[in-house]
C-alpha positions as CSV (number, residue, x, y, z in Angstrom):
1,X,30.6,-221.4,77.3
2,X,30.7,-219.4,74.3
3,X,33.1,-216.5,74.3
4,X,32.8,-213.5,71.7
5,X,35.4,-214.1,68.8
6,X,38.1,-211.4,68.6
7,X,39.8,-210.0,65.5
8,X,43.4,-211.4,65.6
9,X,46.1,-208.9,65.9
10,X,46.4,-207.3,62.4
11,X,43.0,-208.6,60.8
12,X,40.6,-206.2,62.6
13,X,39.4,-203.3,60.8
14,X,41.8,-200.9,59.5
15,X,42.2,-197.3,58.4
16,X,43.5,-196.3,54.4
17,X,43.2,-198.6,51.7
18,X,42.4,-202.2,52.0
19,X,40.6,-201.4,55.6
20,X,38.3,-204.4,56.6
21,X,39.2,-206.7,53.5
22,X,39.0,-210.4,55.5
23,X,35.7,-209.0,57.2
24,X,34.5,-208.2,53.2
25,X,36.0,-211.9,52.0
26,X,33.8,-213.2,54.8
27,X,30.7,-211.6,53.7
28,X,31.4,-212.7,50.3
29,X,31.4,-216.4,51.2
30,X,28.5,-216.4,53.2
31,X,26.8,-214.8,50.3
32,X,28.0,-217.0,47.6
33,X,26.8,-220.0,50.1
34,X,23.5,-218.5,50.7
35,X,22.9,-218.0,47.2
36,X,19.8,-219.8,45.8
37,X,22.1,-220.1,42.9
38,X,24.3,-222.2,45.0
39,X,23.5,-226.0,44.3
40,X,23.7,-227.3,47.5
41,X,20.1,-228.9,47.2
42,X,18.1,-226.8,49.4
43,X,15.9,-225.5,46.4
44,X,14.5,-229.7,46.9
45,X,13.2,-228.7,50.6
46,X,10.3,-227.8,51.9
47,X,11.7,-227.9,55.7
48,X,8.1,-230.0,56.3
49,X,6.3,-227.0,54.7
50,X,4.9,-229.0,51.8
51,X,3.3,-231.3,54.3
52,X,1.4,-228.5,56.2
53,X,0.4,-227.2,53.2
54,X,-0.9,-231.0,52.1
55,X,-2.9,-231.2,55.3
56,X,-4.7,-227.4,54.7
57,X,-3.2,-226.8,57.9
58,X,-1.3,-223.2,56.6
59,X,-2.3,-220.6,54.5
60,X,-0.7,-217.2,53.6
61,X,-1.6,-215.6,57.0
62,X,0.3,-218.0,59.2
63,X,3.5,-218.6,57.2
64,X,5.5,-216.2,59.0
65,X,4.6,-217.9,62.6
66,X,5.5,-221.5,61.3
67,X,9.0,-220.2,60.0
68,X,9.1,-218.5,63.5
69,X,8.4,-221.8,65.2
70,X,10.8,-223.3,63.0
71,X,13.6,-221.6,63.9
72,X,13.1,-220.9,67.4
73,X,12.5,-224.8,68.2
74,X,13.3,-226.8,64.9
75,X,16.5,-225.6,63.0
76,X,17.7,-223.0,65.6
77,X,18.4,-225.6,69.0
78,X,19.1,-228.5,66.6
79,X,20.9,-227.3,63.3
80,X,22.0,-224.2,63.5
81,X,23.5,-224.8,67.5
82,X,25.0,-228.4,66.0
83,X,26.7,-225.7,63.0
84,X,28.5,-223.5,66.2
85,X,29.9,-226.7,67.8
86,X,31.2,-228.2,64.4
87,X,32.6,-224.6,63.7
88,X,34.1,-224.3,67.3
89,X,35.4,-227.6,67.2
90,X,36.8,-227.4,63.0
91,X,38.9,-224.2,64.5
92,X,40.0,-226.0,67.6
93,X,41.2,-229.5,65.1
94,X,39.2,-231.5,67.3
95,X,37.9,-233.9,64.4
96,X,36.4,-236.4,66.8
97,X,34.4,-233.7,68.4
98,X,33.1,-232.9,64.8
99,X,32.1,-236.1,64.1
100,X,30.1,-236.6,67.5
101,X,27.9,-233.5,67.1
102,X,27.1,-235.1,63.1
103,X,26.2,-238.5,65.2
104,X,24.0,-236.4,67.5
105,X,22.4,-234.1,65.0
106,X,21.3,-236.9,62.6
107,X,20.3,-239.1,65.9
108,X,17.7,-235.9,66.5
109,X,16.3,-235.9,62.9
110,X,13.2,-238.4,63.6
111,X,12.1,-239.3,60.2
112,X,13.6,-240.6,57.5
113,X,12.6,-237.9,55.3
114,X,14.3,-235.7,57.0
115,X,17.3,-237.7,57.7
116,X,18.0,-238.2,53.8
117,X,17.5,-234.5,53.2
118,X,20.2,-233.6,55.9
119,X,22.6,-235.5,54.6
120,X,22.5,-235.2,50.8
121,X,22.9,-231.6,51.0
122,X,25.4,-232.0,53.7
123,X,27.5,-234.4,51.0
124,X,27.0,-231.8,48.0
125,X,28.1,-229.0,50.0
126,X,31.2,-230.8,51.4
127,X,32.1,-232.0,47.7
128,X,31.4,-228.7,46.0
129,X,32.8,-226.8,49.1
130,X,35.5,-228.7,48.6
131,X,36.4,-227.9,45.2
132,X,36.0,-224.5,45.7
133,X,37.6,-223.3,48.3
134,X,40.3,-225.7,48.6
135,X,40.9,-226.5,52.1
136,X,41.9,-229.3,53.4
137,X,39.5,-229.6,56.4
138,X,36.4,-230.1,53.8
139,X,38.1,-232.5,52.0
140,X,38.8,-234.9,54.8
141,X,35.6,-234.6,56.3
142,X,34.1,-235.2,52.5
143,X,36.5,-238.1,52.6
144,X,35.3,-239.6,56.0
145,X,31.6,-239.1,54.7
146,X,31.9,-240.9,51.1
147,X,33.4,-243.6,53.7
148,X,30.2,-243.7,55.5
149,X,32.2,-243.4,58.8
150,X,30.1,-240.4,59.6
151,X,26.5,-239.1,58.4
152,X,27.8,-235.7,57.2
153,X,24.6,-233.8,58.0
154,X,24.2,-230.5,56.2
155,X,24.4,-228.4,59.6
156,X,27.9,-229.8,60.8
157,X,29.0,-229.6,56.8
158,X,28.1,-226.0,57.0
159,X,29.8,-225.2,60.3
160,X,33.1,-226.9,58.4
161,X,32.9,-225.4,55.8
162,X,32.5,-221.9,57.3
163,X,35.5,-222.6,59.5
164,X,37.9,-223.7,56.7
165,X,37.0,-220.3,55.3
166,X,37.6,-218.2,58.2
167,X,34.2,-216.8,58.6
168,X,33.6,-216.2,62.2
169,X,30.7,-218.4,63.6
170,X,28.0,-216.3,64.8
171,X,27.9,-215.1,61.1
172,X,28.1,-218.2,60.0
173,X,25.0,-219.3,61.8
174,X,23.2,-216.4,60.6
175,X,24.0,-217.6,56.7
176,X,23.0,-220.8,57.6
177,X,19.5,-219.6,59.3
178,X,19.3,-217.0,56.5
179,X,19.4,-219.7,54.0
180,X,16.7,-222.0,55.7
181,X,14.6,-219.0,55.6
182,X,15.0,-218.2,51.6
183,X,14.5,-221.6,50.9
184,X,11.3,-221.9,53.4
185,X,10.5,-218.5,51.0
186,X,10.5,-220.4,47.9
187,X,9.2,-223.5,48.5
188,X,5.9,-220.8,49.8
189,X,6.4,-219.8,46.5
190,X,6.3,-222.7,44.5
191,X,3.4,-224.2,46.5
192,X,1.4,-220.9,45.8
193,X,1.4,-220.1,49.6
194,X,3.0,-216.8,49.1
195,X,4.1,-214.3,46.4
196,X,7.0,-212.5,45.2
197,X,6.0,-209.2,47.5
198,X,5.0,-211.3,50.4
199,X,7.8,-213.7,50.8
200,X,10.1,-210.7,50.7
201,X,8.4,-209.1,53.9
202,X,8.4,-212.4,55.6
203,X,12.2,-212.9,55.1
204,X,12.6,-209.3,56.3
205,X,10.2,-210.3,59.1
206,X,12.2,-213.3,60.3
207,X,15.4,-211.0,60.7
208,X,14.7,-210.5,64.5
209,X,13.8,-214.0,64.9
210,X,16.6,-214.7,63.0
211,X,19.0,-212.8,65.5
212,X,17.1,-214.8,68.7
213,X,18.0,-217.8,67.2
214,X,21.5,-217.4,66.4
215,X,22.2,-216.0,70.0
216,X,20.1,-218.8,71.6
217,X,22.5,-221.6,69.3
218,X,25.8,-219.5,70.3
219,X,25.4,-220.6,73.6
220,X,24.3,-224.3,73.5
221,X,26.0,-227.2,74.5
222,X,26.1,-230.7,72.6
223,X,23.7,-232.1,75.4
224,X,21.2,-229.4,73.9
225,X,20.9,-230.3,70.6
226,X,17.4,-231.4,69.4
227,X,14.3,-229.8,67.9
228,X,11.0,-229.6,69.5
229,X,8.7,-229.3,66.8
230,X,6.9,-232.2,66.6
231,X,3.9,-231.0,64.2
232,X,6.4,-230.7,61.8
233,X,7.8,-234.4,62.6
234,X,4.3,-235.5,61.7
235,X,3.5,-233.7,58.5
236,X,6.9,-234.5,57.1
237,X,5.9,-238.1,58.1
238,X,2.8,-238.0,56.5
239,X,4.6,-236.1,53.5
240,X,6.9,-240.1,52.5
241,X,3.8,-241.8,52.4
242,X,2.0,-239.0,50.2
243,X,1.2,-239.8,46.3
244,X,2.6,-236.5,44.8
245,X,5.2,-234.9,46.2
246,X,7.3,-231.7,44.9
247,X,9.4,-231.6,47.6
248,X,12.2,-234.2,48.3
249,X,10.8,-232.9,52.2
């Protein structure tokens, strides 16, 4: 059962100069990883979006519900609650453990769309990760991934590398959910499903749902693991057999 993390003795918040500074080199990671900027291939996803849009079956009105749908029974119970038990388990050493909830996650992802997706931004993120920050954890899991021993799905990737980098998990599942949700954003934007103004209020929108979501994945178990979202199962489907595609998914 998940516990609330607690600041070790000397890292909390402080008074004078330098007060707060490993909460501020937290925030800073999550943002560099959340950046758009940061090549990690999400900008290739559409998260299944491109296929609704394919099929006429969304239109500028009912964006924000499907990216409320998707994270309350797509990404939130499968990713984003596969992210906490890889972070959990990173902090804990338990490498094994790691490498079951990657086994699981990718046994959840149904197509093979989706599937690919998941785990070529998983194996950017841990080689990049790993190159910038250093630590050894990404660097053996990158190692155990290029061997094919394990899928290295971008969810469990994400959890390590939050871990390595001390950032405390329920943050780092809000990154990670943050980041679906700019990159749901922009692939609106690219498919002309949305603009500049409008994607903005939807990603300020989501920030409730957002918080649901994280909460709901904080206190998940492996057993629970899986997305329920089968419309989207079936336009992504549809999306590898369609004759144009912008979106790698």
């Amino acid at each position: 059962m998940y516990q609330e993390e607690r600041p070790a003795p000397g890292t909390g918040p402080t008074t004078g100069a330098g007060a707060g500074e490993p909460a501020l080199r937290h925030l800073l990671i999550g943002l560099q990883l959340t950046d758009s900027a940061f090549p990690s291939g999400f900008y290739t996803l559409s998260h299944s979006l491109e296929g609704f849009a394919q099929a006429g079956e969304t239109d500028p009105a009912s964006l924000p519900l499907l990216l409320e749908s998707l994270l309350l029974h797509g990404v939130g119970p499968a990713d984003a609650t596969a992210l906490a038990l890889a972070h959990r388990a990173t902090l804990a050493g338990r490498a094994e453990e790691v490498a079951a909830v990657d086994e699981h996650l990718f046994a959840t992802k149904l197509g093979q769309e989706m599937r690919l997706a998941a785990t070529r931004t998983g194996r950017q993120l841990l080689d990049l990760a790993g190159e910038v920050y250093g630590c050894p954890e990404i660097g053996d899991y990158h190692a155990r991934v290029v061997r094919r021993e394990v899928p290295g799905t971008q969810a469990v990737a994400a959890g390590i590398v939050y871990a390595a980098t001390g950032v405390p998990v329920r943050q780092a599942v809000a990154c990670d959910l943050f980041a679906f949700c700019a990159s749901f954003a922009g692939a609106a934007l690219r498919l002309r499903l949305t603009d500049h103004r409008k994607a903005q209020s939807m990603l300020h929108g989501a920030a409730p749902v957002i918080e649901r979501a994280v909460e709901a994945a904080l206190h998940r178990e492996l057993a629970d693991v899986g997305a329920t979202v089968f419309a989207s199962d079936i336009m992504s489907g549809r999306h590898e057999r369609a004759e144009a595609r912008l979106f790698a998914s």
